[in-house]
C-alpha positions in Angstrom: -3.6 -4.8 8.9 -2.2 -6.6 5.5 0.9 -6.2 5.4 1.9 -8.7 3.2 0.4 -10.6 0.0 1.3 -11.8 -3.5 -0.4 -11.6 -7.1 -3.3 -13.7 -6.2 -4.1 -11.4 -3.2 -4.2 -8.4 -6.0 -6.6 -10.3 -8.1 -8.8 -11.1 -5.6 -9.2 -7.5 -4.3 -9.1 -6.7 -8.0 -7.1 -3.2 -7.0 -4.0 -1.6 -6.4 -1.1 -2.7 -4.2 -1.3 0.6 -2.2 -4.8 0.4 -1.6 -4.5 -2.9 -0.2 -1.6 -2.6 2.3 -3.7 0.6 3.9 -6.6 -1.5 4.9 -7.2 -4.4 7.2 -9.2 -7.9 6.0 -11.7 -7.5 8.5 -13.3 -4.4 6.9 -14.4 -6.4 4.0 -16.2 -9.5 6.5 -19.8 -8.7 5.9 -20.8 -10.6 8.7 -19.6 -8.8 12.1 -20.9 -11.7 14.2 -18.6 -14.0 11.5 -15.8 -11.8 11.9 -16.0 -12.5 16.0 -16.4 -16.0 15.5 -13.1 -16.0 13.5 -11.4 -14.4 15.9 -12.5 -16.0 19.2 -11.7 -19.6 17.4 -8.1 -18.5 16.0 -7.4 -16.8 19.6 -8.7 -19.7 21.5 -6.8 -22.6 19.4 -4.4 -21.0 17.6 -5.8 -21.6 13.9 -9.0 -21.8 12.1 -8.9 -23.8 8.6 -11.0 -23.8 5.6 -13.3 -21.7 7.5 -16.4 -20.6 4.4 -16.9 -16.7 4.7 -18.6 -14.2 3.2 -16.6 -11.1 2.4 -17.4 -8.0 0.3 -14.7 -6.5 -2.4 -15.6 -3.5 -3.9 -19.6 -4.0 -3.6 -19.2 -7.6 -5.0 -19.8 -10.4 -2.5 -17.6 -13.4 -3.0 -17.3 -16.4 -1.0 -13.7 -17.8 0.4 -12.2 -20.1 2.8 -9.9 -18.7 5.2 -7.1 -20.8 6.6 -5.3 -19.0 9.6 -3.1 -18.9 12.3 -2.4 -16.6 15.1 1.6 -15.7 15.7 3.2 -15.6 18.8 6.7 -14.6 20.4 9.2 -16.5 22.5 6.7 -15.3 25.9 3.4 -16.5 23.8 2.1 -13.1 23.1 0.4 -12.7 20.0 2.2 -10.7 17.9 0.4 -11.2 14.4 -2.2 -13.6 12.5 -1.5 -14.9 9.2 -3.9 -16.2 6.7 -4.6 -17.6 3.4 -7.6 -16.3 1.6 -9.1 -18.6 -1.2 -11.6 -17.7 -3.7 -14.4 -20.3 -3.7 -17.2 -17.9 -5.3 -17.0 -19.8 -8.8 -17.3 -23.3 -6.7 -20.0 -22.5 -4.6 -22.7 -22.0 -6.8 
């Protein structure tokens, strides 16, 4: 779930704060397959970076790099994921 973001994050989603904290980033991967790739490679080492991805905001596709990194406590559970979503739609064409 996003939880957290700044200005840039707004713009991207080109919406409201409100409706951005209720949603999680998954739901806008178009590619489901994509979206377990992601996950398996952050779970497996830790991070993924500058990872290309397709995602879908508000029926516009747009293409991003995703840097993450998976958070763990003091036993090594994961507790969260962090990431950093770049806009590369205007680059990659």
């Amino acid at each position: 779930r996003i939880i957290d973001f700044n200005k840039a994050t707004i713009n991207l989603f080109e919406t409201i704060q409100l409706q951005i904290s209720l949603t999680y980033f998954s739901n806008y991967i178009t590619n489901k397959s994509e979206l377990n790739f992601i996950s398996n490679f952050i779970h497996t080492n830790g991070f993924i970076n500058n990872y290309e991805c397709k995602i879908t905001l508000n029926g516009v596709k747009k293409i991003c790099l995703i840097s993450a990194n998976k958070i763990c406590n003091s036993y090594g559970e994961k507790i969260s994921d962090q990431a950093i979503i770049r806009d590369f739609t205007k680059r990659a064409f």
